[in-house]
C-alpha positions as CSV (number, residue, x, y, z in Angstrom):
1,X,59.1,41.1,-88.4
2,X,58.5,36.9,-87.8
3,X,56.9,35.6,-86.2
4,X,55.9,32.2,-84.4
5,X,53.3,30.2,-83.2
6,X,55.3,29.0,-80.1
7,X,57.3,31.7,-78.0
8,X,60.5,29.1,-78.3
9,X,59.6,28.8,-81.8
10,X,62.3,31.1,-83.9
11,X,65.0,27.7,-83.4
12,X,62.3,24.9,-84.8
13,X,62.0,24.4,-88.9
14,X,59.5,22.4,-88.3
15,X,55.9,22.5,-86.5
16,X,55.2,20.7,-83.3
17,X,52.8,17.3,-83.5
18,X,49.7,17.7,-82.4
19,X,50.0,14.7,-80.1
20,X,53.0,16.1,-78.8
21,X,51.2,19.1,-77.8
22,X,48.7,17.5,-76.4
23,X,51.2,15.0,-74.4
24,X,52.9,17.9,-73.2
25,X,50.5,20.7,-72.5
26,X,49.4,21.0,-68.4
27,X,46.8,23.8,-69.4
28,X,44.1,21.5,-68.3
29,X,45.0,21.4,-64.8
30,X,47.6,24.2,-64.6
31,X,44.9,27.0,-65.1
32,X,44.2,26.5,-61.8
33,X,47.2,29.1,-61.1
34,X,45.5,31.6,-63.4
35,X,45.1,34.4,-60.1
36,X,48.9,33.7,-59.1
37,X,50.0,34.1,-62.5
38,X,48.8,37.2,-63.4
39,X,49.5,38.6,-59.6
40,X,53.0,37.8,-60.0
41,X,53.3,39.3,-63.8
42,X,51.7,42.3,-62.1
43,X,54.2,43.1,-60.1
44,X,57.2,41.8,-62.4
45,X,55.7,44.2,-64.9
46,X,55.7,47.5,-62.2
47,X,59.3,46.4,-61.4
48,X,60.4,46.1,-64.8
49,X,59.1,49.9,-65.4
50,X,60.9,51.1,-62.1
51,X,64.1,50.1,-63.5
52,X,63.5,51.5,-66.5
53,X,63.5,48.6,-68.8
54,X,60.0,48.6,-69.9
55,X,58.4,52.7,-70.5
56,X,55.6,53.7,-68.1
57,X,53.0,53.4,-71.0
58,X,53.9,50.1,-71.9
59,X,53.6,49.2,-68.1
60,X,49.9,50.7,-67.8
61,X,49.1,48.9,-71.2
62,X,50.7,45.7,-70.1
63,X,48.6,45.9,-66.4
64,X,45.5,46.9,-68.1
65,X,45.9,44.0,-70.5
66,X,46.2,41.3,-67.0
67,X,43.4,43.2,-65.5
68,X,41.2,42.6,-68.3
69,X,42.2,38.8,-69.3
70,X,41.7,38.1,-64.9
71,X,38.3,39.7,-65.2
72,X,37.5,37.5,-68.2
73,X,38.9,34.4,-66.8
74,X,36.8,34.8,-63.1
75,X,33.6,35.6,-65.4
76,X,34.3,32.3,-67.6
77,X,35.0,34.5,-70.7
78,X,38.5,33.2,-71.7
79,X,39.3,30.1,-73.6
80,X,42.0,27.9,-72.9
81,X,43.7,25.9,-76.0
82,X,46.3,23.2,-75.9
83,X,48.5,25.2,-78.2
84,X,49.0,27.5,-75.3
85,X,50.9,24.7,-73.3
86,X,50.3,26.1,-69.9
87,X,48.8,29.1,-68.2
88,X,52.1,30.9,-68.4
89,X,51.7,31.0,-72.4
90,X,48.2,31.1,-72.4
91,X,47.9,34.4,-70.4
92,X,51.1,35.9,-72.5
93,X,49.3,34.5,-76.1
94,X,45.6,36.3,-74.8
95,X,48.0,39.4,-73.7
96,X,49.7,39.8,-77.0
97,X,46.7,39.4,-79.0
98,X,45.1,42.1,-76.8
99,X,47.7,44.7,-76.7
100,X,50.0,44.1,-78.8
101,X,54.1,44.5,-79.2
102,X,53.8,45.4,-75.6
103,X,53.2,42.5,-74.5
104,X,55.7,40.4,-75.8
105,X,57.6,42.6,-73.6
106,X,56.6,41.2,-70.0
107,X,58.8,38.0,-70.3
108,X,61.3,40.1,-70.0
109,X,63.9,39.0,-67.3
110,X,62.3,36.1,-66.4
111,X,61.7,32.5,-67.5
112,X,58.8,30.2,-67.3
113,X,61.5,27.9,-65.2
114,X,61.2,30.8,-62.3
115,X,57.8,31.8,-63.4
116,X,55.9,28.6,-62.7
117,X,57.9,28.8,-58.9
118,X,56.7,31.7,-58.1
119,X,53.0,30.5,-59.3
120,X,53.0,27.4,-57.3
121,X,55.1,29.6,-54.0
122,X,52.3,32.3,-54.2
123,X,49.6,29.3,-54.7
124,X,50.6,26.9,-51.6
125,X,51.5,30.0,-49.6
126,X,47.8,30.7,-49.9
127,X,46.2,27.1,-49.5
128,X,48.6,25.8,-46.5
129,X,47.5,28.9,-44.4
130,X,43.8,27.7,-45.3
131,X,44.4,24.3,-44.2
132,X,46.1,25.7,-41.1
133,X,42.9,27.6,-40.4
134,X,40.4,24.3,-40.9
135,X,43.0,22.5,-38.9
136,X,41.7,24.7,-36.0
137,X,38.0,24.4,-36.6
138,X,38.8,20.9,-36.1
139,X,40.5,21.3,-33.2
140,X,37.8,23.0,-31.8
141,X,35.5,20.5,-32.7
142,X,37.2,18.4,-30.6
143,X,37.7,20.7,-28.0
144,X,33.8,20.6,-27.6
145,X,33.9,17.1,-27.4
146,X,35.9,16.6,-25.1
147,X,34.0,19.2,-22.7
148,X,30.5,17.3,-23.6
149,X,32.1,13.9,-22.4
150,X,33.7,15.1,-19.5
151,X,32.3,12.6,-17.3
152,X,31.8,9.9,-19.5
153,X,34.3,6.2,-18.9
154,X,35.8,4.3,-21.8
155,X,37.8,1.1,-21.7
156,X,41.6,2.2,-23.3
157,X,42.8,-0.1,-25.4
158,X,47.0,-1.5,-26.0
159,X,46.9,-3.7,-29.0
160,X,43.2,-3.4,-29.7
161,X,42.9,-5.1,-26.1
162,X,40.9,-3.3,-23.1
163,X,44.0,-2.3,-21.1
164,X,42.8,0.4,-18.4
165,X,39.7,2.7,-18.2
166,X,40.0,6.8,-19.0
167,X,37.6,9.7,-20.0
168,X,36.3,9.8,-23.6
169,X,37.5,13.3,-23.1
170,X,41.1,12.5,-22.5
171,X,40.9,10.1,-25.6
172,X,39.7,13.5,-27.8
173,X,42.5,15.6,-26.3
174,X,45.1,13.0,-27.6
175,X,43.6,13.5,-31.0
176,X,43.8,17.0,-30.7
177,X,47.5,16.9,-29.8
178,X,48.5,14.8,-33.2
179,X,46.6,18.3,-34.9
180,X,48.5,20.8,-33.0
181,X,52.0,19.1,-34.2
182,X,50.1,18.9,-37.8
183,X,49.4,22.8,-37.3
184,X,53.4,23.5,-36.2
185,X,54.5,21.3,-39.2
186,X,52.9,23.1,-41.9
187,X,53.7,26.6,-40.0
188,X,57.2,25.3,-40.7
189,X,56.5,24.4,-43.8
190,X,55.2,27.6,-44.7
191,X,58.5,29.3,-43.9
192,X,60.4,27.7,-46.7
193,X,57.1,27.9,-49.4
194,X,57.9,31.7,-49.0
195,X,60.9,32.8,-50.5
196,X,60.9,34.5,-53.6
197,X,62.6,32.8,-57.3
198,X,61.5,35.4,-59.2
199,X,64.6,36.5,-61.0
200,X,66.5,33.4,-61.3
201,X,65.2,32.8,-65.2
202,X,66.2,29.7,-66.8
203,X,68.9,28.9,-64.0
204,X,71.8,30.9,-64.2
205,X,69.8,34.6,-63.4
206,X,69.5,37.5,-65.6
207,X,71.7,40.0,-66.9
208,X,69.7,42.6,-67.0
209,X,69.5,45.2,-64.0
210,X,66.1,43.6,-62.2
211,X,65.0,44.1,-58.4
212,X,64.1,41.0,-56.9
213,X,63.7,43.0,-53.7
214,X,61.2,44.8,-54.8
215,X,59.4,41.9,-56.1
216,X,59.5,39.9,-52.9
217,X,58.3,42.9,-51.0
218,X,55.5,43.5,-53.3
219,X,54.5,40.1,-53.2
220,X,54.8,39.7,-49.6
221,X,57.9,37.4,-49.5
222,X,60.1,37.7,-46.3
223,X,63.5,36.8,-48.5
224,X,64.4,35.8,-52.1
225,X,66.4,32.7,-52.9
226,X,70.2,32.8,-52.9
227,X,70.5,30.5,-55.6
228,X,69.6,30.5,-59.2
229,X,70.2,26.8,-59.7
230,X,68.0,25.6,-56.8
231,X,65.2,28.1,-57.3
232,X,64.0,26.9,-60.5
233,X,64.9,23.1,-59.8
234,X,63.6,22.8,-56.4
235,X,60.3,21.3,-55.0
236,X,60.8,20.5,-51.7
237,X,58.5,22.7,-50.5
238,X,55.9,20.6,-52.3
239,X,57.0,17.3,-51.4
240,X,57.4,18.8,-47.6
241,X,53.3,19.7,-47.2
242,X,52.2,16.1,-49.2
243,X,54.4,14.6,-46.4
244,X,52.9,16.9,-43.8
245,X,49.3,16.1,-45.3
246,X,50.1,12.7,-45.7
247,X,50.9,13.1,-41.3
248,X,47.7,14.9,-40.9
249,X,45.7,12.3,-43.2
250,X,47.2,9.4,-40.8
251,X,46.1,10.9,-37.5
252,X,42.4,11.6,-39.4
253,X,42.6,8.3,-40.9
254,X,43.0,6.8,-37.5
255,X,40.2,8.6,-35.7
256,X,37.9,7.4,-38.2
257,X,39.4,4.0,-37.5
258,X,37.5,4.5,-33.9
259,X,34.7,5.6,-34.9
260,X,34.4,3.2,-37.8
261,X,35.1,0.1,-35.1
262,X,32.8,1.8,-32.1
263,X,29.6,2.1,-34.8
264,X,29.4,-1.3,-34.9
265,X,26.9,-4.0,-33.1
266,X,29.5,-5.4,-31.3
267,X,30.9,-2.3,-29.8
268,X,28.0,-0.1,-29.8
269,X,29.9,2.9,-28.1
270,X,28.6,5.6,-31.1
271,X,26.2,6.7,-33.5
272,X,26.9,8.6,-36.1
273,X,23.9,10.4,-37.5
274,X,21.8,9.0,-40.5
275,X,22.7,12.2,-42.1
276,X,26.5,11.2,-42.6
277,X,25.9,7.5,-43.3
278,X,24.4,6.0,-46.1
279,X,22.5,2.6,-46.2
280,X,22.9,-0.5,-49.0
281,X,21.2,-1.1,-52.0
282,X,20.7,-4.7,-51.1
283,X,20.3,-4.7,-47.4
284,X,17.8,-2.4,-46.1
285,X,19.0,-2.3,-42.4
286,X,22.2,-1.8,-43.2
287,X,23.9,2.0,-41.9
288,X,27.4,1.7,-43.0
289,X,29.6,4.6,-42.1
290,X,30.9,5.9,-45.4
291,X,32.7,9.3,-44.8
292,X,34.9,8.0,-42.0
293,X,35.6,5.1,-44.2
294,X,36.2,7.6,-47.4
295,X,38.4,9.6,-45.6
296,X,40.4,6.6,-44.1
297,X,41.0,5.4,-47.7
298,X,41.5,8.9,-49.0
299,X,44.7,8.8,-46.8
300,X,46.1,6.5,-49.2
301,X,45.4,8.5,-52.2
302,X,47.9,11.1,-50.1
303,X,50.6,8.7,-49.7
304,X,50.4,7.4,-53.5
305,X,50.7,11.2,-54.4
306,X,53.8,11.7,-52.0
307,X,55.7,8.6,-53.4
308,X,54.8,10.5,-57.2
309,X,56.6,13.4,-56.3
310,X,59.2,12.0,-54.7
311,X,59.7,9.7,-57.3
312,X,59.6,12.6,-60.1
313,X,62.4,13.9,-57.8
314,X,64.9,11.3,-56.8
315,X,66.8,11.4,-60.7
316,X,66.8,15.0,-62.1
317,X,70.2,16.3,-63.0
318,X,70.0,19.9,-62.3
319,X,68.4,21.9,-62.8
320,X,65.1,22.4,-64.6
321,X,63.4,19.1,-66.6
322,X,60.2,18.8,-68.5
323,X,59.3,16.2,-65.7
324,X,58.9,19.0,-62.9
325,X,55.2,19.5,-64.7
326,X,54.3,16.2,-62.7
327,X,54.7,18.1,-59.4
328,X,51.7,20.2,-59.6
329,X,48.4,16.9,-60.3
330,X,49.5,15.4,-57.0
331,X,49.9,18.8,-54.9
332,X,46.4,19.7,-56.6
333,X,44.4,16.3,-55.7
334,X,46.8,16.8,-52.0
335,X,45.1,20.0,-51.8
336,X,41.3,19.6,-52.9
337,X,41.0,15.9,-50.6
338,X,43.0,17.1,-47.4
339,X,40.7,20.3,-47.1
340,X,37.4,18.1,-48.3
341,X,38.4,15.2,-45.6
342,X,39.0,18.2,-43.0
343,X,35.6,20.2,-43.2
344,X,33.5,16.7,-44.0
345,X,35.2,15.5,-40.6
346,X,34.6,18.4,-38.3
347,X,30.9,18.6,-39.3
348,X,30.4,15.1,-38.6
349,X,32.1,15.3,-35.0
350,X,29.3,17.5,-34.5
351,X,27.2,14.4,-35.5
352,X,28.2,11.4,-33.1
353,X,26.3,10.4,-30.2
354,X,28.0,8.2,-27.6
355,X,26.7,5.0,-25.7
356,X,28.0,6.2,-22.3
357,X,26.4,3.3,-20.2
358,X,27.8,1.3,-22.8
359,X,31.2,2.5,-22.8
360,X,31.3,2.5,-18.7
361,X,29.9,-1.4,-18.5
362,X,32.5,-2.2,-21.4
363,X,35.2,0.0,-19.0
364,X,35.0,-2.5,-16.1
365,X,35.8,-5.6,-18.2
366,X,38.6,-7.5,-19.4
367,X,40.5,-6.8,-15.5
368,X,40.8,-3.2,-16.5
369,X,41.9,-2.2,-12.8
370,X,44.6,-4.9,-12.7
371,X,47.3,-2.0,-12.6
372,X,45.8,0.3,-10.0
373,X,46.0,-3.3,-7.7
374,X,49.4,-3.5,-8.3
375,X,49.5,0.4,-7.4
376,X,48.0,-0.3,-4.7
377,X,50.5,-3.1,-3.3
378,X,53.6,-0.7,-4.2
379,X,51.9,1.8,-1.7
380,X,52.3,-1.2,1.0
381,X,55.5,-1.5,0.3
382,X,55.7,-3.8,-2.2
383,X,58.5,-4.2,-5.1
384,X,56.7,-3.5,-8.5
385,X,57.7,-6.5,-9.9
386,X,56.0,-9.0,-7.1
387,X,52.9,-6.6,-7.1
388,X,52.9,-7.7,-11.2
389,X,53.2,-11.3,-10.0
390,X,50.5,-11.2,-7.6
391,X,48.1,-9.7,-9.5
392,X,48.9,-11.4,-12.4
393,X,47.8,-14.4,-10.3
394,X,45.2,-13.0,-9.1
395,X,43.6,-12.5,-12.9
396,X,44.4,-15.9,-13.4
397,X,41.8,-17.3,-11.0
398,X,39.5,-15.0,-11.8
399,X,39.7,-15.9,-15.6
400,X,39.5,-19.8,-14.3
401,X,36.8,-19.3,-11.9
402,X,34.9,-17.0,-14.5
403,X,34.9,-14.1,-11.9
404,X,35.9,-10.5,-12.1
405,X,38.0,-8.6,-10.1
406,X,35.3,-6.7,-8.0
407,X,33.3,-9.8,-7.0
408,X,36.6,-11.4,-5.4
409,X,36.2,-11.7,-1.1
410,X,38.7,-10.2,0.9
411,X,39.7,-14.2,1.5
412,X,40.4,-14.8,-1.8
413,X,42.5,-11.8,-2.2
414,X,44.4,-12.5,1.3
415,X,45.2,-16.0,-0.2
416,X,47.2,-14.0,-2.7
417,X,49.3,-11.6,-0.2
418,X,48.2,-11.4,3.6
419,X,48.9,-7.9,3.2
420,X,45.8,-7.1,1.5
421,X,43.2,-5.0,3.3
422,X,40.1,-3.2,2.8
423,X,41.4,0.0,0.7
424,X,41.7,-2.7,-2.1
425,X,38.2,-2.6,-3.1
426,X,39.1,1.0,-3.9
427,X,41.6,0.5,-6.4
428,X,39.2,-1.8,-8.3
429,X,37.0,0.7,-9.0
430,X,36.4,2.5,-12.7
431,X,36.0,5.6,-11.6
432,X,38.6,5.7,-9.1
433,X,41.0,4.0,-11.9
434,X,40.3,7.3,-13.8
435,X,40.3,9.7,-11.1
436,X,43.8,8.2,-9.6
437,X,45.8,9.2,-12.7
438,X,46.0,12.8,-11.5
439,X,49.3,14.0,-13.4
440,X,50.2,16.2,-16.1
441,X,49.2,14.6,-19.1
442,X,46.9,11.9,-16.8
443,X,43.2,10.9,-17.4
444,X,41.6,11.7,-14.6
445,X,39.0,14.4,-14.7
446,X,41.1,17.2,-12.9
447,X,43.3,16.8,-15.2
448,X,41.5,17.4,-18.0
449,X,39.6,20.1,-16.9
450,X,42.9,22.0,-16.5
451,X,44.3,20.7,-19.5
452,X,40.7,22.2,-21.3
453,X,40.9,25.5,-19.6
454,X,44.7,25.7,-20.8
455,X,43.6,24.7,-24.4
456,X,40.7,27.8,-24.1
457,X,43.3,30.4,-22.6
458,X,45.5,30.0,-25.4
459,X,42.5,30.3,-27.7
460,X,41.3,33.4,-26.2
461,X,45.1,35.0,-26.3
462,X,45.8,33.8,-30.1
């Protein structure tokens, strides 16, 4: 009997160039699949035996064979080689050499074109339910926040401009919200990662009798795909979590933002622990904040890897080309920097220390209280649009006469609108600011002690 060096070998004359094989082989970051691979040839094997394609001693040599080559790859005992191409062909090449004619066997019914699906299905499957799960920790991390900050007064900013003053607390919730729509997206997302292709071979199916449903089921797939064509040629699924990390990176990306503006000298309104910063080799009182700047460029690095896989995308014919191997480096590096940025970033929430007389002084500034004034006039009756006017004037002495809202007399205000009484100096107050947004979804303290206790029911009932 011939045979070949490659297992597509028997239509070549001649030998393939060593560059070639080099240029084309994804071994060197494919192997990474090594535990799916063998999982799903596991069960593709036990199938095969059930329908009576493969005998029952062929299927114990053929599962004893995997067993042994995923014990020697988790104890570092198995050598990869370029020749092998990928980690399909390397774990068939170490299975044939190990058991023989048997071996050859397990390809049966199957193609690397629905093989490598399956491997990367079974393989996000896995690492989008992790990210879910540090997405959470996060959350709580957060949560905790929020609850130690409670009482403490921020100035909220429009357009990077002190607009009106809330609770630090409120401000952590909000970033807690963006993760809870990151959460629901990759739940989503996980829906369509697990459907089964096994089945669908090179594109068209198989002829002989297989049972997809009893792969699925063994594998833990809720459904199979119902079409040969799209199985092995789509990667939606991929480019849907890079978009979904990218998302998740953006709403990290801009809580660093914060943190990396409010650790400065001019704002002053946290510290982040010596022990997540890191100083200059020049300037010895420097303490720059390195992670949240790392992870706010290591968003970009997300984006760049969703415009590669798109870009792979946007130009196949169907159904499966050679340049689908680019789909798995960017999911990889999407996978191994979202989950470092995620646990880096919940420990050092657990590292910040706030300037809360800071934040409060900074809180009455810049006419923060304007609003509430104009609040105030509505109540007596006032359109909305005069009360704007008014108060719009009002700021506009102030800001001429170098004064700030609190210090005004009731004179000065009465020269305004005669209307004006001594409830006014009410309104102009930080706290009361706060306090006055009572609503669903408001700032003031109520408020966000209900909206914590909602947050820690659900976490009890889940």
């Amino acid at each position: 009997m011939t045979t070949h060096k490659k297992p597509w070998g028997g239509r070549f004359k001649d030998s393939t160039e060593r560059q070639v094989e080099e240029f084309t082989a994804s071994i060197n970051f494919d192997k990474r699949l090594y535990r799916y691979d063998i999982k799903g040839s596991v069960v593709h094997c036990k199938m095969l035996a059930k329908q009576g394609i493969i005998s029952s001693g062929e299927e114990k040599s053929i599962i004893s064979g995997l067993d042994n080559i995923l014990e020697d790859i988790e104890t570092e005992n198995f050598s990869y080689s370029v020749d092998s191409e990928d980690i399909h062909m390397a774990v068939e090449k170490a299975l044939i050499d190990r058991i023989g004619e048997a071996g050859g066997k397990l390809h049966t019914g199957r193609s690397r074109n629905d093989q490598v699906s399956l491997d990367m299905r079974l393989y996000l499957r896995d690492e989008v339910t992790t990210v879910i799960g540090l997405i959470g920790i996060l959350k709580g991390c957060l949560v905790e926040l929020a609850k130690n900050e409670i009482d403490t007064i921020m100035p909220g900013y429009t357009h990077l401009q002190k607009a009106q003053p809330i609770l630090l607390a409120h401000y952590f919730l909000a970033y807690r919200e963006m993760l809870i729509r990151d959460g629901d997206r990759l739940k989503e997302c996980h829906k369509r990662i697990n459907v089964m292709p096994l089945g669908s071979a090179a594109l068209a199916g198989t002829g002989l009798p297989i049972d997809r449903e009893y792969v699925a089921e063994s594998l833990d797939f809720p459904e199979i795909t119902k079409n040969s064509m799209d199985a092995v040629s789509d990667r939606d699924f991929i480019a849907e979590f890079i978009f979904n990390a990218s998302l998740l990176m953006m709403h990290m990306s801009r809580f660093c933002e914060d943190l990396i503006i409010w650790s400065s000298e001019e704002f002053d309104f946290v510290r982040i622990s010596d022990s997540f910063t890191t100083g200059s080799s020049i300037m010895p009182q420097k303490k720059n904040p390195d992670v949240p700047e790392l992870i706010r460029g290591k968003t970009g690095r997300i984006y760049g890897n969703l415009v590669a896989i798109l870009t792979v995308m946007k130009g196949l014919p169907m159904t499966y080309d050679r340049d689908l191997q680019e789909d798995k480096e960017p999911l990889f590096d999407t996978v191994d920097t979202l989950k470092g940025c995620l646990h880096i970033l919940a420990a050092m929430t657990k590292n910040l220390t706030f300037n809360r007389e800071k934040m409060l002084k900074e809180a009455a500034k810049g006419f923060s209280t304007a609003t509430d004034i104009a609040e105030y006039l509505v109540i007596k009756g006032v359109p909305f649009r005069d009360a704007h006017e008014i108060v719009g004037r009002i700021v506009a002495y102030c800001i001429e006469k170098g004064r700030d809202l609190q210090s005004l007399t009731m004179e000065e205000f009465r020269s305004f609108y005669e209307g004006f009484d001594n409830l006014v100096y009410d309104f102009v107050s930080v706290e009361n600011s706060v306090n006055a947004r009572n609503i669903p979804g408001g700032t003031s303290k109520e408020m966000v002690l209900k909206r914590i206790e909602e947050i820690e029911k659900e976490m009890q009932e889940k």
